[in-house]
MARBABA-718959 format. One record per residue: residue number from 1; residue in three letters; x, y, z of N, C-alpha, C in turn. Coordinates in pm, 1 decimal, m for minus. Atoms other than C-alpha are relative to their C-alpha. Layout:
<nodes>
{NUM, 'ALA', {X, Y, Z}, {X, Y, Z}, {X, Y, Z}};
...
</nodes>
This chain:
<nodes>
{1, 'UNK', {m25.7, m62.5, 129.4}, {1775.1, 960.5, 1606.6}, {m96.3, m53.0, m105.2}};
{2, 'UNK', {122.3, 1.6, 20.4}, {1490.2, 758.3, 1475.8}, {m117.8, 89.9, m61.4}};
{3, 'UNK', {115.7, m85.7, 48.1}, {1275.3, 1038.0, 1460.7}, {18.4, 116.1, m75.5}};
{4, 'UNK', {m39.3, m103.6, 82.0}, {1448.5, 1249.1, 1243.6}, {m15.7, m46.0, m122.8}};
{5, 'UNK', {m4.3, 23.7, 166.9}, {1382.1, 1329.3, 866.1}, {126.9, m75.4, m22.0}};
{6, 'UNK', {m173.1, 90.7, 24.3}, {1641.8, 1088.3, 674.3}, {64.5, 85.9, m61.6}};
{7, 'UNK', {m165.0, m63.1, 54.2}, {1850.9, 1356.3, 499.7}, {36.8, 65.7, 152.4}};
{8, 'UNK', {m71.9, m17.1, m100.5}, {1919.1, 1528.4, 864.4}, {27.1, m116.2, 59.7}};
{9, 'UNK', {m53.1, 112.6, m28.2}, {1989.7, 1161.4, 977.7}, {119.1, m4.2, m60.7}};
{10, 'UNK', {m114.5, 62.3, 60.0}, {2257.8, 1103.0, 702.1}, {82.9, 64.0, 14.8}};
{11, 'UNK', {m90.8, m131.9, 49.5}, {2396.9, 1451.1, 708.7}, {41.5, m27.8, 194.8}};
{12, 'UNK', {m30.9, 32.9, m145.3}, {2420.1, 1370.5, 1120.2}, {87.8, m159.5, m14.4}};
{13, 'UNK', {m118.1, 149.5, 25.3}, {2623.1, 1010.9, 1017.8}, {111.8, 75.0, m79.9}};
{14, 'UNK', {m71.8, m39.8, 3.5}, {2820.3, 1202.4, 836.2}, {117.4, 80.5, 12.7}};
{15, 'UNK', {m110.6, m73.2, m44.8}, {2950.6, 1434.1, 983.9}, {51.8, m37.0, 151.3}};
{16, 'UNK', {m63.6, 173.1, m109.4}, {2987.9, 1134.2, 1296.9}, {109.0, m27.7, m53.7}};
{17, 'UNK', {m127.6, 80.4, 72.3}, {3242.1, 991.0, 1046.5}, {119.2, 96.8, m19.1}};
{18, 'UNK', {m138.4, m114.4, m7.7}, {3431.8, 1348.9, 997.1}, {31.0, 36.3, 130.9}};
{19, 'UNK', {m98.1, m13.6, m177.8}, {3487.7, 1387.0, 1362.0}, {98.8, m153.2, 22.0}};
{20, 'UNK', {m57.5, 125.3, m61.0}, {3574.8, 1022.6, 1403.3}, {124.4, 26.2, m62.3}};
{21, 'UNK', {m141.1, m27.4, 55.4}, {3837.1, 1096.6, 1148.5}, {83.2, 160.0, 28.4}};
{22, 'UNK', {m58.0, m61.6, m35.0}, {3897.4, 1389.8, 1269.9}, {30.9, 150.8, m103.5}};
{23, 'UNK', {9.9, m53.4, 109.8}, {3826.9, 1573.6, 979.1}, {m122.2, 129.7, 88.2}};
{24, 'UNK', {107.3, m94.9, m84.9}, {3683.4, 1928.1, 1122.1}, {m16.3, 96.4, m46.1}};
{25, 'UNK', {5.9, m110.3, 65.3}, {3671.6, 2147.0, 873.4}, {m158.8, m119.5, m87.1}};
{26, 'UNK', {96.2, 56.3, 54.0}, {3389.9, 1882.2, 687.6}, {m70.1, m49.1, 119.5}};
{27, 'UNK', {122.1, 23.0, m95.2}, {3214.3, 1821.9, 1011.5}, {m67.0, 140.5, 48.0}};
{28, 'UNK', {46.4, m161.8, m41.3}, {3193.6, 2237.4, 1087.4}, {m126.7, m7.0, m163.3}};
{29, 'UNK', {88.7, m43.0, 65.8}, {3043.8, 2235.8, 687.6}, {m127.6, m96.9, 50.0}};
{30, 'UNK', {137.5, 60.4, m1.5}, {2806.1, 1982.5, 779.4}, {m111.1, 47.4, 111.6}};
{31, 'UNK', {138.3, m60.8, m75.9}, {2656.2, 2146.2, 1055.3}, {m51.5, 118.9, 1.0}};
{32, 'UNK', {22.0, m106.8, 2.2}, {2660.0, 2466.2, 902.8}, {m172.1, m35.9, m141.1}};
{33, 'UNK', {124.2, m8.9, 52.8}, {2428.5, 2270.4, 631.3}, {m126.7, m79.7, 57.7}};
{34, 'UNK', {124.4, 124.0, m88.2}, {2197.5, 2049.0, 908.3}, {m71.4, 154.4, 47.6}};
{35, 'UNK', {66.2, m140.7, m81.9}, {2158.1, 2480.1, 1053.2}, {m97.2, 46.1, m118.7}};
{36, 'UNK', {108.1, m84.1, 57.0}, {2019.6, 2585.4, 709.9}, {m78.6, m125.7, m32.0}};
{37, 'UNK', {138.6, 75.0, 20.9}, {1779.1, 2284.0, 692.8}, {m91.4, 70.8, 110.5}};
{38, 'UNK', {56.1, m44.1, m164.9}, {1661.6, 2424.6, 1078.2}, {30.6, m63.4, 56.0}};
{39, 'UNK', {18.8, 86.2, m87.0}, {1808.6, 2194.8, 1260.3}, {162.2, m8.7, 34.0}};
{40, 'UNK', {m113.4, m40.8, m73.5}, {2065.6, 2218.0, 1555.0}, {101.4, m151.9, 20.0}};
{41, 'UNK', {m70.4, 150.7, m49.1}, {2350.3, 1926.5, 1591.8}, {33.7, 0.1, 136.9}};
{42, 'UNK', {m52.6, 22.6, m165.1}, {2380.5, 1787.8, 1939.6}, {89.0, m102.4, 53.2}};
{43, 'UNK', {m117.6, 94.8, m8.0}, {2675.1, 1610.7, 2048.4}, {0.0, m62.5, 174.0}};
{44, 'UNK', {8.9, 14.7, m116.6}, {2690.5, 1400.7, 2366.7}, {117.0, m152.6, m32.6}};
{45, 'UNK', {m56.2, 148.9, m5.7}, {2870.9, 1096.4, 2463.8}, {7.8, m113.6, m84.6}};
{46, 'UNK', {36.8, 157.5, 31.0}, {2672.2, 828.0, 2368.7}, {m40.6, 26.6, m198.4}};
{47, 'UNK', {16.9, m18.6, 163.6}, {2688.7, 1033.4, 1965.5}, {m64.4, 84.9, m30.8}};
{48, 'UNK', {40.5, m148.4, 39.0}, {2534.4, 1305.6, 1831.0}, {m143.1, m30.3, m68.3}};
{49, 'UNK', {149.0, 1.6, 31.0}, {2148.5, 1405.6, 1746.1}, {m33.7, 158.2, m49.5}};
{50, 'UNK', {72.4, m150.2, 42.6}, {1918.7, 1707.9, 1652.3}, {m87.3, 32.8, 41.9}};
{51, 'UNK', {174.8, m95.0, m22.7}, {1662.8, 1932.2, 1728.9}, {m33.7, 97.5, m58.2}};
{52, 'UNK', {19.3, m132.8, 58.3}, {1461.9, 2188.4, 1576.4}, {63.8, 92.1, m4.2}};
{53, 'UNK', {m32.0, m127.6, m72.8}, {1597.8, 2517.2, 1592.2}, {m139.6, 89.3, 5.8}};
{54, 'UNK', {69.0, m81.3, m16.4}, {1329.7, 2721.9, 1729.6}, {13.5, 157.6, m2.4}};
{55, 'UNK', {m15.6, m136.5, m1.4}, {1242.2, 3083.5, 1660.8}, {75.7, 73.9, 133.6}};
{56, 'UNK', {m73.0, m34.8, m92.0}, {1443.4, 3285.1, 1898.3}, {m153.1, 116.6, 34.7}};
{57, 'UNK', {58.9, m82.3, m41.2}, {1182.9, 3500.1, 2154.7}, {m9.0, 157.3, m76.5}};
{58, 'UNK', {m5.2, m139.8, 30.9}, {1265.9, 3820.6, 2017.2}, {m97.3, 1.6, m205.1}};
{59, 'UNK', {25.2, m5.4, 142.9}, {1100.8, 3660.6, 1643.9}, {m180.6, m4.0, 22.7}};
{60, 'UNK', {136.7, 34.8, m72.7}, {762.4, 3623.1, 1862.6}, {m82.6, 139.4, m4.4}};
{61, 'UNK', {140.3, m96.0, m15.9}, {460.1, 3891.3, 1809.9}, {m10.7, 58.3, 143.1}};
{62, 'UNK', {108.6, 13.1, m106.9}, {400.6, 3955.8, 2217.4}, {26.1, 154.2, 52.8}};
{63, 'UNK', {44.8, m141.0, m25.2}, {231.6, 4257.9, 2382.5}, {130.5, 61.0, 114.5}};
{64, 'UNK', {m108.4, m9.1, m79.1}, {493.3, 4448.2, 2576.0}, {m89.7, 110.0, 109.4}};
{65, 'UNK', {79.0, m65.4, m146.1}, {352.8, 4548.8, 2961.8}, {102.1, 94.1, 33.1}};
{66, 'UNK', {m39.2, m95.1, m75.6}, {583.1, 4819.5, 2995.9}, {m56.3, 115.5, 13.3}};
{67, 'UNK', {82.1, m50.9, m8.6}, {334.0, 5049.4, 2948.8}, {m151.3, m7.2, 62.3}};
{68, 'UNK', {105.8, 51.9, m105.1}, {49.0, 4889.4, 3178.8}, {75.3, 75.5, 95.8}};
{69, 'UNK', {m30.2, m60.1, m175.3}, {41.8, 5014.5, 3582.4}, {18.6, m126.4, 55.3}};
</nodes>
């Protein structure tokens, strides 16, 4: 978690602390505002992290071969 900007770091501790408490209506807003920074919350075992959210394929420019032989 290291390698994350520090406001998605803090906003990822915090909303660590609203699950711990159990609080899930302020851990849903927080990852609804870590989504409009771009960035996805990932929850695992060993605590929760982020990743980009990448453009979804369909936001991609590419040539479409259904018209090639």
């Amino acid at each position: 978690m290291t390698d994350l900007p520090s406001d998605v770091r803090d906003l990822l501790e915090e909303r660590s602390a609203a699950r711990a408490d159990r609080d899930w209506a302020r851990a849903d807003e927080l990852r609804a505002r870590l989504r409009d920074l771009g960035w996805e919350p990932q929850d695992t075992a060993s605590g929760s992290t982020a990743r980009p959210i990448l453009p979804a394929a369909t936001d991609l420019e590419l040539p479409s071969l259904l018209d090639e032989p």
